[in-house]
C-alpha positions, 0 to 999 in steps of 0.5 A, spaced: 729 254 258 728 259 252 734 263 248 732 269 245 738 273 242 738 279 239 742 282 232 744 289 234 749 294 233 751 300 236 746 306 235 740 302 233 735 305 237 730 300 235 734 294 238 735 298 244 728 298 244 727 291 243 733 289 248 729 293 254 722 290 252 725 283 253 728 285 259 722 287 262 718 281 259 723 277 264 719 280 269 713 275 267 717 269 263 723 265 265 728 266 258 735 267 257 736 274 253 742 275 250 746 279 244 750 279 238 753 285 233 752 284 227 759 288 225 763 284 229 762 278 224 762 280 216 757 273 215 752 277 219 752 284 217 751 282 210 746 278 212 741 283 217 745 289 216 738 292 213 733 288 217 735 289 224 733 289 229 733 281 229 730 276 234 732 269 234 729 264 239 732 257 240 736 259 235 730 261 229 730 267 226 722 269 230 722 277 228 727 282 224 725 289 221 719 293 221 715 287 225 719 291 231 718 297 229 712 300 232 713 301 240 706 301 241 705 293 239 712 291 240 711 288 247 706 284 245 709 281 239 715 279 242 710 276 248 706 273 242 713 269 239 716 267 246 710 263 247 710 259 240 716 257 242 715 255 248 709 251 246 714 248 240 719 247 245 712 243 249 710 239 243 717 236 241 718 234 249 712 230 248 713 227 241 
């Protein structure tokens, strides 16, 4: 199964954003979603303080920033960066 955690804080209407897509993405694909906040680790908040909302998926940094910023596309980037995983995941089962 996929893991897709996402960097947050609060008051980040972006990453309420992009939480609320996945959920609904869940509907269509089996994923584990989950979240982590950045203020709660000094490591991370240097780290992503700037660029969050961040998606990581099978522990790789997929999507952070401005690639989820447009409402009208986020959706798809999102189903778009689920399934390159998915097929990641394929293709190292198989070899």
């Amino acid at each position: 199964m996929i893991n897709v955690k996402v960097y947050t804080k609060d008051g980040c209407h972006l990453c309420d954003n992009v939480i609320s897509a996945l959920h609904k993405l869940r509907l269509q694909q089996s994923f584990e979603v989950s979240t982590k906040d950045i203020t709660t680790e000094p490591r991370l908040f240097e780290r992503y303080k700037n660029i969050i909302p961040v998606v990581e998926i099978d522990g790789k940094i997929r999507l952070g920033g401005s690639a989820l910023s447009n409402p009208n596309t986020l959706e798809s980037t999102l189903r778009r960066a689920l399934a390159a995983a998915q097929e990641a995941s394929t293709v190292g089962k198989l070899q």
